[in-house]
C-alpha positions as CSV (number, residue, x, y, z in Angstrom):
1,X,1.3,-1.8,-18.0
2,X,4.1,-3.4,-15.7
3,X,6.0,-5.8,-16.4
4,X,7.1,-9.2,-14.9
5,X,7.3,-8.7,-10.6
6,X,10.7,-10.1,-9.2
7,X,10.4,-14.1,-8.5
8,X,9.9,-14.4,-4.8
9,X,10.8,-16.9,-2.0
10,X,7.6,-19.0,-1.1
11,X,6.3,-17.7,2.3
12,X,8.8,-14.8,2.8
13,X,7.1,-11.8,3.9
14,X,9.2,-8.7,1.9
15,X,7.3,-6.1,4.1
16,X,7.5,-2.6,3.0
17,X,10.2,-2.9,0.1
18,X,6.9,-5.3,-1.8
19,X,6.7,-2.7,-4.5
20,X,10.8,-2.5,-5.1
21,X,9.9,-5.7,-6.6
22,X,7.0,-4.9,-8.8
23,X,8.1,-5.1,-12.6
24,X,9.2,-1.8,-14.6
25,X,6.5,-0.1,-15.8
26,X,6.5,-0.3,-20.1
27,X,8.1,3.0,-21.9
28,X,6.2,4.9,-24.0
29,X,5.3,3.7,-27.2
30,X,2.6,1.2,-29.5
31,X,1.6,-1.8,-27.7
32,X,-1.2,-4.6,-28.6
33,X,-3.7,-5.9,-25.6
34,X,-5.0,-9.6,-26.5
35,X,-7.8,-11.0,-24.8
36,X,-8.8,-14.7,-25.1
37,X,-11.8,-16.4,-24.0
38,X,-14.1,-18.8,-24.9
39,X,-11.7,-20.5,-28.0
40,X,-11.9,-16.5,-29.6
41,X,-9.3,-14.2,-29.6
42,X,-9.2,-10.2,-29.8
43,X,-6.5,-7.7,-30.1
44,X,-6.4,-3.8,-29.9
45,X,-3.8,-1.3,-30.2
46,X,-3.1,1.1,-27.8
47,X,-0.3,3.3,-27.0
48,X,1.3,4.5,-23.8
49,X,2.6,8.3,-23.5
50,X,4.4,10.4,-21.6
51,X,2.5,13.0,-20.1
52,X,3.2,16.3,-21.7
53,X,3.3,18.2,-18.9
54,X,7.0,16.2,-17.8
55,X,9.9,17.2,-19.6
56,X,12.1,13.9,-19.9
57,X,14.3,12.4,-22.1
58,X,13.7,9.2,-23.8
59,X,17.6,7.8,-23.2
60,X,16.2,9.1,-19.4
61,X,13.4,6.5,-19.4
62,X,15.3,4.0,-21.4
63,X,17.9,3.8,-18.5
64,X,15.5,3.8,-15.9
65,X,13.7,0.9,-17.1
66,X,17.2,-1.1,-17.8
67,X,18.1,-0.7,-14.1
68,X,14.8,-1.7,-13.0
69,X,14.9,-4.8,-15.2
70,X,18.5,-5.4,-13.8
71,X,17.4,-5.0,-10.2
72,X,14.3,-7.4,-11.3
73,X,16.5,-9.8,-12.4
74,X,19.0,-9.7,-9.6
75,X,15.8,-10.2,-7.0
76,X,15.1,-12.9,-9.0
77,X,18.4,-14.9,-9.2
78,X,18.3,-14.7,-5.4
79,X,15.0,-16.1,-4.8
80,X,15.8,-18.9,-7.3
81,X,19.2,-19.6,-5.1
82,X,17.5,-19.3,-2.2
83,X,14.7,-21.4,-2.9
84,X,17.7,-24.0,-3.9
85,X,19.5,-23.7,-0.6
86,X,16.2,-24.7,1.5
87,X,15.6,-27.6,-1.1
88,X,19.6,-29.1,-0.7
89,X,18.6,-28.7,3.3
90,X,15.6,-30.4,2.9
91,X,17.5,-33.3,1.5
92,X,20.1,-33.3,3.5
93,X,17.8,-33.2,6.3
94,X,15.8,-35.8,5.2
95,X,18.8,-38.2,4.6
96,X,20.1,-37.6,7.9
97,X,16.8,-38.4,9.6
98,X,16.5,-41.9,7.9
99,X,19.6,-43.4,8.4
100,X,20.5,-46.0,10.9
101,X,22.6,-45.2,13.9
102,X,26.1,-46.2,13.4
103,X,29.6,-44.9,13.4
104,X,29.6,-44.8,9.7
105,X,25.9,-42.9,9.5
106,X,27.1,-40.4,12.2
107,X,30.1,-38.6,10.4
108,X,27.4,-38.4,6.9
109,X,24.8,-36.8,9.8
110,X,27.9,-34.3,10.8
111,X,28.8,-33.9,7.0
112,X,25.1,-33.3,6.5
113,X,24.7,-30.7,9.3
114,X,28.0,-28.9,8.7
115,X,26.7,-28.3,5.4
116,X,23.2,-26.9,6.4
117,X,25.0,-24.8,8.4
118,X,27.0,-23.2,5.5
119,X,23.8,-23.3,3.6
120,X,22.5,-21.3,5.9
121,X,24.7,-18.9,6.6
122,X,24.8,-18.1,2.5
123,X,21.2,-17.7,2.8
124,X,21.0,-15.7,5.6
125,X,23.5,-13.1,3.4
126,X,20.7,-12.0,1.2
127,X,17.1,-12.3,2.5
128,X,16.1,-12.4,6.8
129,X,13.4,-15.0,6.9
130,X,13.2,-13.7,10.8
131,X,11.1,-11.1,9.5
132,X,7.7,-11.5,9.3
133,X,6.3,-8.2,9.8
134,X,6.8,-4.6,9.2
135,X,8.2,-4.2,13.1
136,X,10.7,-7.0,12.2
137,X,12.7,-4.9,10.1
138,X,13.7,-2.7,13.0
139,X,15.4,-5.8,14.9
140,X,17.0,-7.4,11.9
141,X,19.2,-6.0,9.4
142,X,18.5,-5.1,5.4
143,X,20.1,-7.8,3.4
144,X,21.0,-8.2,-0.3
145,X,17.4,-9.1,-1.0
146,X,16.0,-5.3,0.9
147,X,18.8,-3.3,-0.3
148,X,18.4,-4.1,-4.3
149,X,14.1,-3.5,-3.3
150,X,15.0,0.0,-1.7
151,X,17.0,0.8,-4.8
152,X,14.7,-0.1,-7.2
153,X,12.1,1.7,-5.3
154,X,13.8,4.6,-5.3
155,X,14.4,4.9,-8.9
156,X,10.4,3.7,-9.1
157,X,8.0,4.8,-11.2
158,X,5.8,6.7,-9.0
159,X,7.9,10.3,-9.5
160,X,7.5,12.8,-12.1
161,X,11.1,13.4,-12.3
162,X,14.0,13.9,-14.5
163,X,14.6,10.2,-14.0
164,X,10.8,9.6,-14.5
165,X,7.5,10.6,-16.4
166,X,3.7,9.7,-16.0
167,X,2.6,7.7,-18.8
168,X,-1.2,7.7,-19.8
169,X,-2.5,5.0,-22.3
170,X,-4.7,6.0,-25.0
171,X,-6.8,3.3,-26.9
């Protein structure tokens, strides 16, 4: 009953912020499930609620899951630019490792490293690939990436609050 997790940067450990990138969880109302297998196809209704017991508004819930989706989609875009920035590196990398020595060759190798460097240091602005485990987050800081996964976690759907209200599913 979630939707889409947050795209996320091949081999990046996102430690304890993982579930600020879990998808939004779907807002009450009439949903289908389809199941497919072997060539047949079957559908069935069900419906998600909110559990009675939590007094919240619907405009509550809607907003809720907007933010979420925005937060989603902003951990998203950075994984995609980020994913982008190691690719160009790559290249430029690779270029720089096969050409031939040479005056000429050496300022494209500079131009080349000067702009992995700048690469870099955009990257390094919104995720630290440093960390690798939970203890890494003491010794580096929280970037872009960490602080939109703590504020989507904190607006999360794991409360019973006026921002938030269990939903059961009935079939």
């Amino acid at each position: 009953m979630l939707y889409e997790e947050a795209r996320k940067v091949p081999g990046y450990y996102f430690y304890e912020y993982e579930a600020g990138a879990k998808g939004p969880m779907a807002l009450p109302g009439k949903y289908q499930v389809r199941l497919t297998s072997g060539g047949k196809t079957q559908t069935a209704p069900f419906e998600l609620r909110l559990d009675p017991r939590v007094k919240v508004s619907a405009e509550d819930l809607q907003k809720q899951f907007d933010l979420r989706i925005q937060i989603r989609e902003q951990l998203s875009r950075i994984a995609d630019a980020v994913a982008q920035i190691d690719d160009v590196r790559a290249q430029a990398d690779g270029l720089s490792v096969r050409l031939a020595d040479g005056p000429d060759n050496d300022a494209i190798r500079k131009s080349a490293s000067d702009l992995d460097q700048k690469l870099l240091k955009a990257r390094d602005e919104v995720i630290e690939k440093r960390i690798l485990a939970n203890e890494d987050s003491l010794a580096y800081p929280a970037r872009v990436d960490i602080r939109l996964a703590g504020l989507a976690y904190s607006v999360s759907n794991d409360s019973d609050s006026a921002s938030y209200g269990t939903r059961h599913a009935s079939v």
